[in-house]
C-alpha positions in Angstrom: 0.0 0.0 0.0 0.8 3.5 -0.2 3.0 5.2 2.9 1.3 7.7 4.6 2.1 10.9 4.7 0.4 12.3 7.8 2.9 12.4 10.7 0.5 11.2 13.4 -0.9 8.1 11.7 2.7 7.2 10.5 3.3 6.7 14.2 0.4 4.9 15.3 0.8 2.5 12.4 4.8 2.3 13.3 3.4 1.6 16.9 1.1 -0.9 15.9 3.5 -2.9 13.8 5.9 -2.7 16.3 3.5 -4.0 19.0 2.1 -6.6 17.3 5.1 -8.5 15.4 6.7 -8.4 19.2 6.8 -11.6 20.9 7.2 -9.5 24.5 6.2 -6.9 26.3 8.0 -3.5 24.6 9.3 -1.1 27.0 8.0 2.4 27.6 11.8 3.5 27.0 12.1 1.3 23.5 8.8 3.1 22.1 10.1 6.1 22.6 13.7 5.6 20.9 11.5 3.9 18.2 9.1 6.5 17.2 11.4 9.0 18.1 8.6 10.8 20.4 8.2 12.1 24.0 6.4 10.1 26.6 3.2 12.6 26.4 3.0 11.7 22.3 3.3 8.1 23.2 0.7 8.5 25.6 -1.6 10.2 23.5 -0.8 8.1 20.7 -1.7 4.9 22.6 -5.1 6.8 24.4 -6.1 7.3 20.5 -5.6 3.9 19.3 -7.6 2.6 22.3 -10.3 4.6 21.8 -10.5 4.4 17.9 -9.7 0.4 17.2 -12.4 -1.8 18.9 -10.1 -5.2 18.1 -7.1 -3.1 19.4 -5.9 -2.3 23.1 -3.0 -1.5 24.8 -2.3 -2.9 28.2 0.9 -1.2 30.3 2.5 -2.9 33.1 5.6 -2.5 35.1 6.8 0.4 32.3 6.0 -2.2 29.2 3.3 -1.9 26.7 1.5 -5.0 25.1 -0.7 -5.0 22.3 -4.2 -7.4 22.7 -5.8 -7.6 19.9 -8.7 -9.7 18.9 -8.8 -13.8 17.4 -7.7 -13.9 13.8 -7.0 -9.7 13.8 -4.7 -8.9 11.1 -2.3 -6.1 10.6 -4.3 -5.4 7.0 -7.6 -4.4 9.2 -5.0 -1.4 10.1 -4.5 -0.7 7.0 -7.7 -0.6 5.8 -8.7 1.9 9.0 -6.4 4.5 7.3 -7.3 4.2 3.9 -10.6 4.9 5.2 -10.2 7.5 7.6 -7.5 9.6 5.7 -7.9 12.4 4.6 -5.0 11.8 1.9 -7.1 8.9 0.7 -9.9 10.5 0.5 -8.3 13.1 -2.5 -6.7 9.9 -3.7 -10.0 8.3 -4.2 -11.7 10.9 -5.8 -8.9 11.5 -8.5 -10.1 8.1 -9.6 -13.9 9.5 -10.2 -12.9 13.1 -11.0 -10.5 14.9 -13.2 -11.3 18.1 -12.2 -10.3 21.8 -11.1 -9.0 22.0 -7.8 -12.3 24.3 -7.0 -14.1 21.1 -7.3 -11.7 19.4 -4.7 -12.6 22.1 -2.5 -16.1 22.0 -2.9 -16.6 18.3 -2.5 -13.9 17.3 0.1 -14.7 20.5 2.0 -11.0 21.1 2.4 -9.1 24.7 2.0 -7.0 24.8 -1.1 -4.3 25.5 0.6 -4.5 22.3 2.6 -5.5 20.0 -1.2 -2.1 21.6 -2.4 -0.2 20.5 1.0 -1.3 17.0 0.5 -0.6 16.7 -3.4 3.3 17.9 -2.7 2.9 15.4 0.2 1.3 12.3 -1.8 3.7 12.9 -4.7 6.9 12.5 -2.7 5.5 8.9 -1.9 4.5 8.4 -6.3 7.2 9.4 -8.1 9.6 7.3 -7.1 6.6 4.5 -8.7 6.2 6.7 -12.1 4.0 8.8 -11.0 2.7 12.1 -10.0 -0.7 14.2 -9.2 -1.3 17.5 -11.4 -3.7 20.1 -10.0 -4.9 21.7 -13.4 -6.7 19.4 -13.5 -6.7 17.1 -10.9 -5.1 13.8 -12.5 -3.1 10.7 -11.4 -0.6 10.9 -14.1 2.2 8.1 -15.4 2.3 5.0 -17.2 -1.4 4.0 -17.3 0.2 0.5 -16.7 1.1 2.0 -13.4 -1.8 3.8 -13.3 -4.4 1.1 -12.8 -2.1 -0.8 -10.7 -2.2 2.2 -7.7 -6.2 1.9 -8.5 -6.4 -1.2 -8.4 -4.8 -1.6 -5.1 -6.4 1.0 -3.4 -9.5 0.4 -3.6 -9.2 -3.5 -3.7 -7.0 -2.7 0.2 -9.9 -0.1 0.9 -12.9 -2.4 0.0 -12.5 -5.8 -0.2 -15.9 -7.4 -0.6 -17.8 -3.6 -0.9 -17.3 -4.0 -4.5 -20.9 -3.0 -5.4 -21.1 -0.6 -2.7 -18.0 1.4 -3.9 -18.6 1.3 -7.5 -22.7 0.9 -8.0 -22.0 -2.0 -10.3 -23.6 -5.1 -11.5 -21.5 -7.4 -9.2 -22.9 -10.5 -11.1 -21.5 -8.8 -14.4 -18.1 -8.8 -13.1 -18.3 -11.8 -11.5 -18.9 -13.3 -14.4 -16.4 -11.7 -16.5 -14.0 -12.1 -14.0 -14.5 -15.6 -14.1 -14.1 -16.1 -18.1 -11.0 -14.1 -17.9 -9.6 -16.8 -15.5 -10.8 -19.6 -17.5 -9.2 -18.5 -20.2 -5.9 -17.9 -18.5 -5.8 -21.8 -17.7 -5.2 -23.8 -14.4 -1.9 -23.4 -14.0 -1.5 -20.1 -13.7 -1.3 -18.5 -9.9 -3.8 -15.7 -10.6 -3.2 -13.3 -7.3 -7.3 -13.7 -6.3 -10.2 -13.3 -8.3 -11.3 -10.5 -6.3 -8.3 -8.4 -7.1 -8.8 -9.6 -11.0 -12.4 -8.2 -10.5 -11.2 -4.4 -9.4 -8.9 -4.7 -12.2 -11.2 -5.2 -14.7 -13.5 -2.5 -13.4 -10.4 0.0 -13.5 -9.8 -1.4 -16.2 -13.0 -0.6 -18.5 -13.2 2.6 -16.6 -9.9 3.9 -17.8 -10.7 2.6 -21.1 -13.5 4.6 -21.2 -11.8 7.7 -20.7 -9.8 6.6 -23.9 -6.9 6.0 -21.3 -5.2 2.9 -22.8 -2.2 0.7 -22.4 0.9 1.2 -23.5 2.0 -1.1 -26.5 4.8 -3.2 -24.7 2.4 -3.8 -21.9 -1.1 -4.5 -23.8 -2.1 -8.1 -23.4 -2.6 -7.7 -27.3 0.8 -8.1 -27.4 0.3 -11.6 -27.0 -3.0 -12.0 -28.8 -3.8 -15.3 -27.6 -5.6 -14.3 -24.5 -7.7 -11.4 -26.1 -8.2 -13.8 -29.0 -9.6 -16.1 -26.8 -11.7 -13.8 -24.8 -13.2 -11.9 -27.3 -14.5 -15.6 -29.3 -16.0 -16.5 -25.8 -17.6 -12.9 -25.8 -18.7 -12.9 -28.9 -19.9 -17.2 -28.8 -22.8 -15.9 -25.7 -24.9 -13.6 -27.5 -26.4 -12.8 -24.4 -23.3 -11.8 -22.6 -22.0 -10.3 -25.1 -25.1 -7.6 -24.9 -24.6 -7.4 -21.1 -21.1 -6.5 -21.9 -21.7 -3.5 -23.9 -24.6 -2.6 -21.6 -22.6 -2.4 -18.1 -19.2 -1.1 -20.0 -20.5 1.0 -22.0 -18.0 -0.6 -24.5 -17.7 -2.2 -28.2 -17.0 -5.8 -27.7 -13.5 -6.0 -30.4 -10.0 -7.3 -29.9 -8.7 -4.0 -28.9 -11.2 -3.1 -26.1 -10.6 -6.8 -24.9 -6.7 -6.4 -25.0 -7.2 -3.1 -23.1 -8.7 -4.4 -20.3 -6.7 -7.5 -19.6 -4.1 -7.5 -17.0 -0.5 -8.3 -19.3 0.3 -12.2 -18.9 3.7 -13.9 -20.6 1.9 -16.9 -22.1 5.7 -18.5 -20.9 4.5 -18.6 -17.7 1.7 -20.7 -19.1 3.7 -22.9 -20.8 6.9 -23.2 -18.2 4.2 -23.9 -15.9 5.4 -21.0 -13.5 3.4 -18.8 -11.5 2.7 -15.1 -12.2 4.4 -12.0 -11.4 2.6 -10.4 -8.5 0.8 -7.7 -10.1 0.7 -5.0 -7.0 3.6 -4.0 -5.8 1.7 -2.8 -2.6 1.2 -6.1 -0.9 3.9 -8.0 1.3 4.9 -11.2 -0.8 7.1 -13.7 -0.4 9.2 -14.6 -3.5 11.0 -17.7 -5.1 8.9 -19.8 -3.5 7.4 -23.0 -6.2 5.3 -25.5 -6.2 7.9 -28.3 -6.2 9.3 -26.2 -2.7 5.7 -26.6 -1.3 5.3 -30.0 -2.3 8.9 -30.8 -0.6 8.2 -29.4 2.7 5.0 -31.3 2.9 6.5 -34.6 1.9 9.3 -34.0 4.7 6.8 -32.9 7.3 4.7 -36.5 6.7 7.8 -38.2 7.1 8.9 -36.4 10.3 5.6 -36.6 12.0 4.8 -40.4 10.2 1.3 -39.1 9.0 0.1 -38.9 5.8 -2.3 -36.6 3.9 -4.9 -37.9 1.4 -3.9 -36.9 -2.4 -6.3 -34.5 -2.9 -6.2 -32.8 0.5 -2.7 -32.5 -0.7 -2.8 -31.2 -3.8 -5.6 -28.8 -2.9 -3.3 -27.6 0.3 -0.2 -27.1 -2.0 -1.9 -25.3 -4.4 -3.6 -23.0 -1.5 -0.3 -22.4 0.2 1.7 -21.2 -2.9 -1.0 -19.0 -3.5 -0.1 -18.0 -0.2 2.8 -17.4 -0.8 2.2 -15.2 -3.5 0.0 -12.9 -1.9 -1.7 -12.7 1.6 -5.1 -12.3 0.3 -5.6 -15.6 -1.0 -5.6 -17.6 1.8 -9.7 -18.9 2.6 -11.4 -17.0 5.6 -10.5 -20.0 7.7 -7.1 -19.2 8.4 -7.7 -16.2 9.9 -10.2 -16.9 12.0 -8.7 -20.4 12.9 -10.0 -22.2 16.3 -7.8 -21.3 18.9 -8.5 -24.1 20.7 -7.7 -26.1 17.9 -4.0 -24.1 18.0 -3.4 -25.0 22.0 -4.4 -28.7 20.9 -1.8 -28.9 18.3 0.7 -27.6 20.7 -0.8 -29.8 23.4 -0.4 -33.4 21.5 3.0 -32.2 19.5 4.8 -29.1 20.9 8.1 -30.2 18.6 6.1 -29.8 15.1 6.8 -25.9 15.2 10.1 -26.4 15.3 9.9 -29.6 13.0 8.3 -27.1 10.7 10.6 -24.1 10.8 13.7 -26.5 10.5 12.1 -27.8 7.6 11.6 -25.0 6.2 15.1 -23.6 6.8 16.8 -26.5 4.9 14.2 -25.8 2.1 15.7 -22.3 1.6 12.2 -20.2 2.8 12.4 -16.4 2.9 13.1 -15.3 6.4 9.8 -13.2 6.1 8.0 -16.2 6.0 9.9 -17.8 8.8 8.8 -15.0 10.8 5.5 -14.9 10.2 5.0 -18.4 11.6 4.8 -16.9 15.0 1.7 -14.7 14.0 0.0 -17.7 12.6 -1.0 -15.6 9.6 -2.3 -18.2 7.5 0.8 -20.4 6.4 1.3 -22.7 9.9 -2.8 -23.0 10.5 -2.9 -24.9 6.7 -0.3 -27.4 7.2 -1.3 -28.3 10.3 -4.8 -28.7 8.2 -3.2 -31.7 6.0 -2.4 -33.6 9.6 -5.9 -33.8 11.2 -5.6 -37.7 12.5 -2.3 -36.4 13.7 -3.5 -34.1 16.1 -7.2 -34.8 16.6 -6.9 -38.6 17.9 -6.7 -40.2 20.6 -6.8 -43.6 22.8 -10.6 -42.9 24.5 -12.2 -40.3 21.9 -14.0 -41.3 18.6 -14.8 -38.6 16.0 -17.0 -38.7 13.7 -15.9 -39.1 10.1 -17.5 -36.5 7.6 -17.1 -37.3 3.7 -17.3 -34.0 1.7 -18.5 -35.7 -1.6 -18.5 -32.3 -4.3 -17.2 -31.0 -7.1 -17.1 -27.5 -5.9 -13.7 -25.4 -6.8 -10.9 -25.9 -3.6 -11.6 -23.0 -2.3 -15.4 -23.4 -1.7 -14.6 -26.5 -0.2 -12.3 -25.0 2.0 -14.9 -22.4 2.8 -17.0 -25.4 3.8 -14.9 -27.2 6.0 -14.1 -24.1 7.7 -17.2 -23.9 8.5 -17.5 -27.5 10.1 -14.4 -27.4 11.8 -15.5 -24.0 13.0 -18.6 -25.2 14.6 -17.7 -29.0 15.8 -13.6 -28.4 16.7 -11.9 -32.2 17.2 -15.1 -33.6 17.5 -15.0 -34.1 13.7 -12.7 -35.3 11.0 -12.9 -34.7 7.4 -12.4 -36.3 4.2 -13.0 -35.0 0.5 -13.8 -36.3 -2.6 -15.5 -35.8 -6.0 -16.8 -39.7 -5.7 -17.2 -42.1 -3.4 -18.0 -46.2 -3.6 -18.8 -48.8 -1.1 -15.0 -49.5 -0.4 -14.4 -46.0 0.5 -16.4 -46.6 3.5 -15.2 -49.7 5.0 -15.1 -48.7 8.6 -11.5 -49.0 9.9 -10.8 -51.5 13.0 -13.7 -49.6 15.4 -16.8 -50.3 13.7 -18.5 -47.6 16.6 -17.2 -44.8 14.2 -20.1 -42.6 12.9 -19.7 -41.6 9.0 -21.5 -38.6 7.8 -21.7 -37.9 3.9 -22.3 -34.4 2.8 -22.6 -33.6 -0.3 -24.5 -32.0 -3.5 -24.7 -34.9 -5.3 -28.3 -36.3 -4.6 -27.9 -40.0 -5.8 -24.6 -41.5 -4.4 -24.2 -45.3 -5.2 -23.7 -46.5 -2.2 -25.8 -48.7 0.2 -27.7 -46.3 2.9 -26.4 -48.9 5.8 -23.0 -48.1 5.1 -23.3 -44.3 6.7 -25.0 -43.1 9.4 -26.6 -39.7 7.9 -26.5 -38.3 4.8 -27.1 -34.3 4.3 -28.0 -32.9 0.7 -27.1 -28.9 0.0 -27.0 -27.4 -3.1 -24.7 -24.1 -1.7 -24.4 -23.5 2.3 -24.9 -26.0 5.0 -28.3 -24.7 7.0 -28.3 -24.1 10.5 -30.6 -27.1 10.6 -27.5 -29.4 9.1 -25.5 -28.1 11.5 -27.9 -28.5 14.1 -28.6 -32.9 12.8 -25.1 -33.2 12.6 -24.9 -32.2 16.5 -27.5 -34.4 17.6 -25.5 -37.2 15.7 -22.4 -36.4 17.8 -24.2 -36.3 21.1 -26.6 -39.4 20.7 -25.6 -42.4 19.2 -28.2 -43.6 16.7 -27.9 -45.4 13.8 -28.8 -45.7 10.5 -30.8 -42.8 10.3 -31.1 -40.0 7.5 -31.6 -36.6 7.8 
């Protein structure tokens, strides 16, 4: 993200970082050094924080300071407060909608010229050294439009997250669904950073385009014109689409307007089977990491810990993790709002796999950054420990109950899904998922009292109804009355009933 350029919330957020990557208490003393301030600053600073963050508070004792924050707070939620609250953001946002005289500025911002000017010399110290710069006659974000939509982009994809249709008065479906041809046609084995952030590029994207704002030659994707090529044909194959194109864009659906809009992509990185260059040079990402790396460390970890991960949980948790890896913002709402009990039980039954983990990952070459977000549990620790469920959950006197996931909903739904379950039932449940499932698959292993559960959106499974104990058809969410069968199933044992 951008650095701010207002003194006082360049300290909080230098205090909050501090705070919050510490593993102690920071002194009183240290702060100040630190943030280069006197004690009644720090004071204030920390009074403000208190008062203004709800998932934030600052606890002193004995001349230290220690940051609480809330379960599953991240330092992004920070972020975002600023972005929001700003009042450099708030000119920055508007030179998105507006390219107009500075009058306007001051009309609509309610802000003295004086000050607009102050914060454009201030906001430009931070952009030029990215290519670019704000002009006041008229008000204009100025540069390589590459560049350009990129600092768009990132704003108000950092600002918004899931507001989409609130910030921009769109037809979210629209997007959605041209957000999800553009992937389709960028093929499986490219790492796209999220298909949220594809989404707010696409919007800038058409917007700009609309101002007859276009991409530079070198970095058009009609460069290469097999993605617009094959674009525009699926466009132009769905008549009906095709209409809603031109109706929420406001755009001629040809080959240039497609190339226009699409983000640039090496069609080597298709074909080397390599990920893609992160796109926004605004979010914290850990490079030269591969798949083959990911894949490594979780074959190691299985040996160290002799436990073993079914195929597809595999494949779906490397493929989640490098996109980790890539960018914070695609790991699934789970692992940020992990169980926390589920955390003290890992460390309860095995306290050696952190270090098995980070020693692991050491011989593996992994950034240091990476390394060092293992003690904030950001994401990347709370998915591997997902592949070892058996690992951690058993034990000699308790019996789970086993849950097939039978689906063929895209990973990260069925992520989403058993977040959800492991959410609500803990270690009381394990999972297992598949696309298909036969007789065999639910021999029952040497305790024949274990409860099997299938769930799944697949009406007709063929399979004999005495081989399961309950069986739960959804055609999207679980309902609050599938959770609520599945906890009678756990506290009464009955069998061979249906739900």
């Amino acid at each position: 993200m951008f650095l701010l350029t207002n003194k006082s919330y360049k300290r909080q957020l230098q205090l909050i970082q501090s705070c919050f990557n510490a593993s102690r208490p920071l002194s009183q003393k240290y702060l100040i050094t630190t943030l280069k301030c006197s004690i009644s600053t720090l004071t204030n600073t920390i009074n403000y924080i208190n008062e203004e963050f709800e998932s934030l508070q600052f606890e002193y004792r004995d001349g230290c300071y220690t940051l609480i924050s809330k379960r599953g707070y991240r330092l992004n939620e920070t972020y975002k407060h600023f972005l929001q609250t700003a009042e450099e953001y708030k000119l920055f946002e508007q030179l998105f909608f507006h390219e107009e005289s500075i009058q306007y500025y001051v009309n609509t911002l309610f802000m003295s010229e004086s000050n607009i000017r102050r914060m454009v010399k201030n906001l430009n110290k931070e952009l030029r050294p990215k290519g670019l710069f704000i002009t006041t006659n008229p008000m204009k974000l100025n540069g390589d439009e590459w560049t350009v939509r990129q600092a768009f982009t990132s704003f108000f994809y950092e600002k918004n997250r899931l507001d989409f249709q609130q910030t921009f008065g769109e037809n979210v479906l629209f997007y959605d669904t041209l957000t999800e041809k553009t992937l389709f046609i960028m093929g499986a084995k490219v790492s796209m950073t999220n298909a949220l952030l594809l989404k707010y590029w696409l919007y800038i994207s058409v917007q700009r385009t609309k101002k007859k704002y276009h991409l530079n030659k070198h970095t058009s994707a009609t460069n290469d014109d097999y993605f617009a090529n094959t674009l525009y044909t699926s466009i132009k194959a769905d008549n009906i689409f095709q209409l809603e194109f031109t109706k929420n864009t406001g755009l001629a659906v040809t080959i240039e307007t497609i190339g226009d809009i699409l983000p640039h992509i090496d069609r080597a990185f298709i074909n080397n089977n390599q990920p893609l260059k992160e796109t926004d040079y605004y979010f914290s990402t850990y490079t030269n990491i591969s798949l083959q790396m990911i894949s490594d460390l979780i074959t190691q970890l299985e040996r160290g810990l002799n436990s073993y991960a079914s195929s597809t949980v595999k494949n779906e948790s490397i493929h989640m993790l490098y996109n980790y890896c890539s960018t914070h913002y695609c790991v699934p709402s789970f692992a940020y709002d992990f169980n926390k009990a589920f955390i003290d039980l890992i460390r309860e039954k095995n306290p050696l796999f952190e270090p098995l983990l980070k020693k692991t990952m050491t011989q593996l070459n992994y950034p240091p950054m990476l390394l060092e977000d293992l003690n904030q549990y950001h994401g990347f620790f709370e998915m591997i420990t997902m592949l070892f469920p058996d690992f951690f959950i058993t034990s000699s006197n308790y019996k789970p109950i086993r849950i097939f996931l039978i689906t063929d909903f895209i990973p990260s739904y069925v992520s989403f899904l058993i977040s959800r379950l492991y959410d609500e039932f803990g270690t009381e449940i394990i999972i297992n998922t598949c696309e298909n499932i036969s007789r065999d698959t639910l021999l029952r292993s040497e305790d024949l009292s274990e409860k099997i559960i299938l769930i799944s959106n697949f009406y007709d499974l063929p399979i004999n109804a005495k081989e399961y104990d309950a069986f739960i058809f959804f055609n999207s969410l679980l309902s609050a009355n599938d959770i609520a069968n599945i906890r009678a199933l756990i506290a009464v044992d009955k069998k061979n009933w249906t739900l």
